[in-house]
Structures are given as C-alpha cells and as structure tokens.
C-alpha positions as CSV (number, residue, x, y, z in Angstrom):
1,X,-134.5,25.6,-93.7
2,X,-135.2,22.0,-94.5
3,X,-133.3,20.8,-97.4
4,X,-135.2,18.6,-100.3
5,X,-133.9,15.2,-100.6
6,X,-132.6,15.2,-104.4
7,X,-132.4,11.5,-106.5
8,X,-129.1,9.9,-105.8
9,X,-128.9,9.2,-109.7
10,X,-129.7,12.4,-111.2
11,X,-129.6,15.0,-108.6
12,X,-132.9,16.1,-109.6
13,X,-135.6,16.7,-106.5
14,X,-139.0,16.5,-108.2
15,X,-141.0,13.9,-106.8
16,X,-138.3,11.9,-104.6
17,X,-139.1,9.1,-102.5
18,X,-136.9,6.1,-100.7
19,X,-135.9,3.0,-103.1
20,X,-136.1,0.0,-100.1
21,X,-134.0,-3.1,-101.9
22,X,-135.6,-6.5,-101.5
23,X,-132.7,-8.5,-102.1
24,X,-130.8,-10.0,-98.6
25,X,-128.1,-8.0,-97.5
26,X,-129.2,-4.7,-98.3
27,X,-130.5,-2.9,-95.0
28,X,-133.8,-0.8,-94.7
29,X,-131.6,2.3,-93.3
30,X,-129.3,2.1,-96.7
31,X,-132.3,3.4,-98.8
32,X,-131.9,6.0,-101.1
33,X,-133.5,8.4,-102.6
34,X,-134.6,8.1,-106.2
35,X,-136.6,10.4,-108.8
36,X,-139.7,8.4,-110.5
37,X,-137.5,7.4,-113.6
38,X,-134.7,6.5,-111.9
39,X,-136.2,4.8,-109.4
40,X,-138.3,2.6,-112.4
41,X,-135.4,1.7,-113.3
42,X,-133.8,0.6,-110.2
43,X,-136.5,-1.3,-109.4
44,X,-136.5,-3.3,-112.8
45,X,-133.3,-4.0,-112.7
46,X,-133.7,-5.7,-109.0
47,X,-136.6,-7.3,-110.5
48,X,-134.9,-8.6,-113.2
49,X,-132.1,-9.8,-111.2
50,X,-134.3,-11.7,-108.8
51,X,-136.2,-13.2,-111.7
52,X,-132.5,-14.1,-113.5
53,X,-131.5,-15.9,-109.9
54,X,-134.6,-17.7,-109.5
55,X,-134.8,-19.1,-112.9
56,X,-130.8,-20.4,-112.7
57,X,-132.0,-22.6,-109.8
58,X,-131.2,-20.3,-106.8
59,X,-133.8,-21.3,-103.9
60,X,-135.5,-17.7,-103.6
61,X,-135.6,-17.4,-99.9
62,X,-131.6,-16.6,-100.5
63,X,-131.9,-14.2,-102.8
64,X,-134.9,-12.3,-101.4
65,X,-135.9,-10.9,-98.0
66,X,-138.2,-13.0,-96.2
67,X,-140.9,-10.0,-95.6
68,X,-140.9,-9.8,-99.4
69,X,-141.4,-13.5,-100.7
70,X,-144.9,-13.1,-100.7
71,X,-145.2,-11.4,-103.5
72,X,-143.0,-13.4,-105.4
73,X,-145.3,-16.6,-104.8
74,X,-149.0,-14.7,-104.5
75,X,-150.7,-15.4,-108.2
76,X,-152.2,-12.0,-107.6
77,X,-148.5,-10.2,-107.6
78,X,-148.1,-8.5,-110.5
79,X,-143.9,-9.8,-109.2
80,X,-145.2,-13.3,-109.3
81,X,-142.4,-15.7,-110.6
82,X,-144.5,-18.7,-110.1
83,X,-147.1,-19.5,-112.7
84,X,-150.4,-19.1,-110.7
85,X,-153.1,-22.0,-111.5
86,X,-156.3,-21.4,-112.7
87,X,-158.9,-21.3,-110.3
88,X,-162.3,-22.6,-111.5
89,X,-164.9,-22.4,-108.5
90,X,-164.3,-20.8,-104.9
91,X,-166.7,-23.2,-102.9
92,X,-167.1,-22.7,-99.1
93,X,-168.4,-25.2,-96.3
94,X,-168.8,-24.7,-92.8
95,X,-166.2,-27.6,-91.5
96,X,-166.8,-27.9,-87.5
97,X,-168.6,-24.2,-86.9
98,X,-165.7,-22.9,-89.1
99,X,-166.5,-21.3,-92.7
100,X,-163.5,-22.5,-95.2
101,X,-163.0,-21.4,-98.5
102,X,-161.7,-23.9,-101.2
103,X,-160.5,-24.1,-104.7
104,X,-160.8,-26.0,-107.6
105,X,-158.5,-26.5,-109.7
106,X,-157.6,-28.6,-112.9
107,X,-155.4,-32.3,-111.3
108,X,-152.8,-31.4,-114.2
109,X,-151.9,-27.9,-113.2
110,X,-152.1,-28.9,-109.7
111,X,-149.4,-31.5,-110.6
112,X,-147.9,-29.2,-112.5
113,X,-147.1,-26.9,-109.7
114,X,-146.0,-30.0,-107.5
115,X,-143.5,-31.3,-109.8
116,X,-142.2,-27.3,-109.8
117,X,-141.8,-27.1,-106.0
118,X,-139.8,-30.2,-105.9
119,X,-137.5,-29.7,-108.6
120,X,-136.7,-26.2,-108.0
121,X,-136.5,-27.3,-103.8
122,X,-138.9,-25.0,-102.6
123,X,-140.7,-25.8,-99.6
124,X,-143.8,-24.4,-98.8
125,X,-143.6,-23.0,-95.2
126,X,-145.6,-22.0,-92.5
127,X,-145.4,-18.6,-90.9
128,X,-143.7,-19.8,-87.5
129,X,-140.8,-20.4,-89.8
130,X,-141.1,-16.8,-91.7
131,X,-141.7,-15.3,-88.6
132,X,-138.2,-16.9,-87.0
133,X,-136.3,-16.0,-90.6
134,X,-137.5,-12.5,-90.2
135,X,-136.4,-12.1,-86.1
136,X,-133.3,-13.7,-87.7
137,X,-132.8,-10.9,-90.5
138,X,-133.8,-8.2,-87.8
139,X,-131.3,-9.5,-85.7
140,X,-128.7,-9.3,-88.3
141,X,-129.2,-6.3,-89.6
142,X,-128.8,-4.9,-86.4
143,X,-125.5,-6.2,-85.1
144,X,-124.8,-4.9,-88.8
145,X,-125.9,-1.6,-88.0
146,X,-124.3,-2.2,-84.2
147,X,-120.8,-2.7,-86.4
148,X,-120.8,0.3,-88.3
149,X,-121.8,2.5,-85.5
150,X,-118.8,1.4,-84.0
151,X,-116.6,1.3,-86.3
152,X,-117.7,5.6,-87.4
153,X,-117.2,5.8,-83.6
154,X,-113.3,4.6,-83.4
155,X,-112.8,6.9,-86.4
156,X,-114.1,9.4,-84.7
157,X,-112.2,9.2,-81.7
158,X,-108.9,8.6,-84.1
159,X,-109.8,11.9,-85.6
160,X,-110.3,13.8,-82.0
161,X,-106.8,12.4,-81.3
162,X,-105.6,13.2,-84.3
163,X,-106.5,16.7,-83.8
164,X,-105.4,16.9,-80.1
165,X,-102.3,15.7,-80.8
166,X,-101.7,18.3,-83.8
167,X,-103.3,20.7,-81.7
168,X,-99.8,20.1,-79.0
169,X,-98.0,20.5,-82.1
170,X,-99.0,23.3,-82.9
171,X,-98.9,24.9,-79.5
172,X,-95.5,23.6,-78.6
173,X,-94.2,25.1,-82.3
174,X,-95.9,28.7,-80.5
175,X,-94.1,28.3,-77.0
176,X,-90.7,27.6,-79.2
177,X,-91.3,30.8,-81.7
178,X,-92.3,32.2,-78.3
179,X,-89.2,31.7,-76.9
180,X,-86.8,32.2,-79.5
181,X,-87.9,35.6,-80.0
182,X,-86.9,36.5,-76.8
C-alpha cells in the first residue's frame, strides 16, 4: 500500500505537495513536503528573507538561484523586488524584415531604474551567462549529491562490518559455551 506523504510541519496529509527553496544552497532533492498553511508560510518567510538580503545591499544572484531571478526582476512577478516602470505605449516596427516591439517610457523613471542598477551593482546579463551559472549550479549540486551518496555508502559498509564482526563475536562466545559444556 502506498503511503501518503504527510507535511513535515504538522504531520497532517491533506493536500500535501513539495516546498522547492529558491535560495542557493538548498538542493531540488531536499524538498519537503508541506500542507497549504504550512507551506504559506514557508514560502513567506523565504520571501521575506530574500527581500530582507536584497534590500541590505546583497547582489541577488548570491542569494537566489539563478533559474529563479526572473521573477524577482519581471515587473509582472507578483515576487518583483524591483520597482517596474510604467509603460506608456507598446509601439512595433518592422526593423530589417524583423517585427520588434518597444516601450515608452517616462526619461525620469528610466533614470531612475539606471541609477538603481548601479548603486545596488546589478548587472543586467544575457542568457549565455545564466545559462553557464545554471550548468555551474547543476554541477554543484551534483558533486553535492555525489558526496552524500558516498559518504551514506562508507556508513553503510561501517555498519556491515560492524555487524560482521559482532556477528564472530557472537559465534565465537557459542563455540566457547559450546565447549565448556562439554
């Protein structure tokens, strides 16, 4: 019989599902299972821990994994930290047999946002560099993962020779009774 997953909080097993942590460090195969509530409230408190790094200066490419930082910086993002600007007019030219889309936007917010990138020493990046941050994170996570797998392996084997070795205990306390019964 297939056991429930229960929340890792509260033990209770109604409506369950994985909590995936965005912060770096945390691993996708540490998840854990939470109930709605309790996983509400993991989630806001993540939230409001990246939001308290962020705001103390900390770049957020440390604090946050890379496949994540797009919703910290997408206006849209109801996770947004950055103020999004005020878009005016969408206009769209063919440039070169290529349709592009534009924005307008007010020059003051536009500086605005400028001023914020290079105080706070953001860079905006292209996705060859996500893309290599993310093979790097992979990479990472699995010589993590490659680390504990060994490391539950040597106990392992410590705890076959543990028992092997009680085991010739115990059967060379049997040949002794054996013998001094005789």
């Amino acid at each position: 019989m297939l056991k429930m997953p229960q929340c890792c909080n509260c033990c209770c097993d109604n409506d369950v599902k994985k909590f995936y942590s965005k912060i770096i460090g945390s691993l996708d195969t540490d998840a854990e299972y939470y109930c709605n509530i309790c996983y509400d409230k993991v989630k806001k408190d993540e939230e409001e821990l990246i939001k308290f790094s962020v705001s103390n200066g900390t770049n957020i490419s440390s604090v946050v994994k890379d496949k994540y930082i797009i919703d910290y910086i997408d206006p849209t993002s109801s996770t947004n930290i950055i103020k999004p600007m005020n878009i005016y007019k969408i206009v769209s030219e063919i440039i070169d047999g290529v349709k592009r889309d534009f924005v307008m936007i007010d020059h003051q917010e536009y500086n605005n946002y400028m001023l914020h990138i290079a105080y706070s020493n953001k860079k905006l990046i292209d996705d060859e560099i996500i893309n290599r941050k993310r093979e790097q994170q992979q990479k990472q996570e699995e010589t993590e993962l490659n680390r504990i797998n060994m490391i539950k392996e040597k106990e392992r084997r410590e705890q076959e020779k543990q028992e092997q070795y009680k085991a010739s205990i115990d059967k060379e306390i049997q040949i002794n009774n054996f013998i001094m019964r005789k």
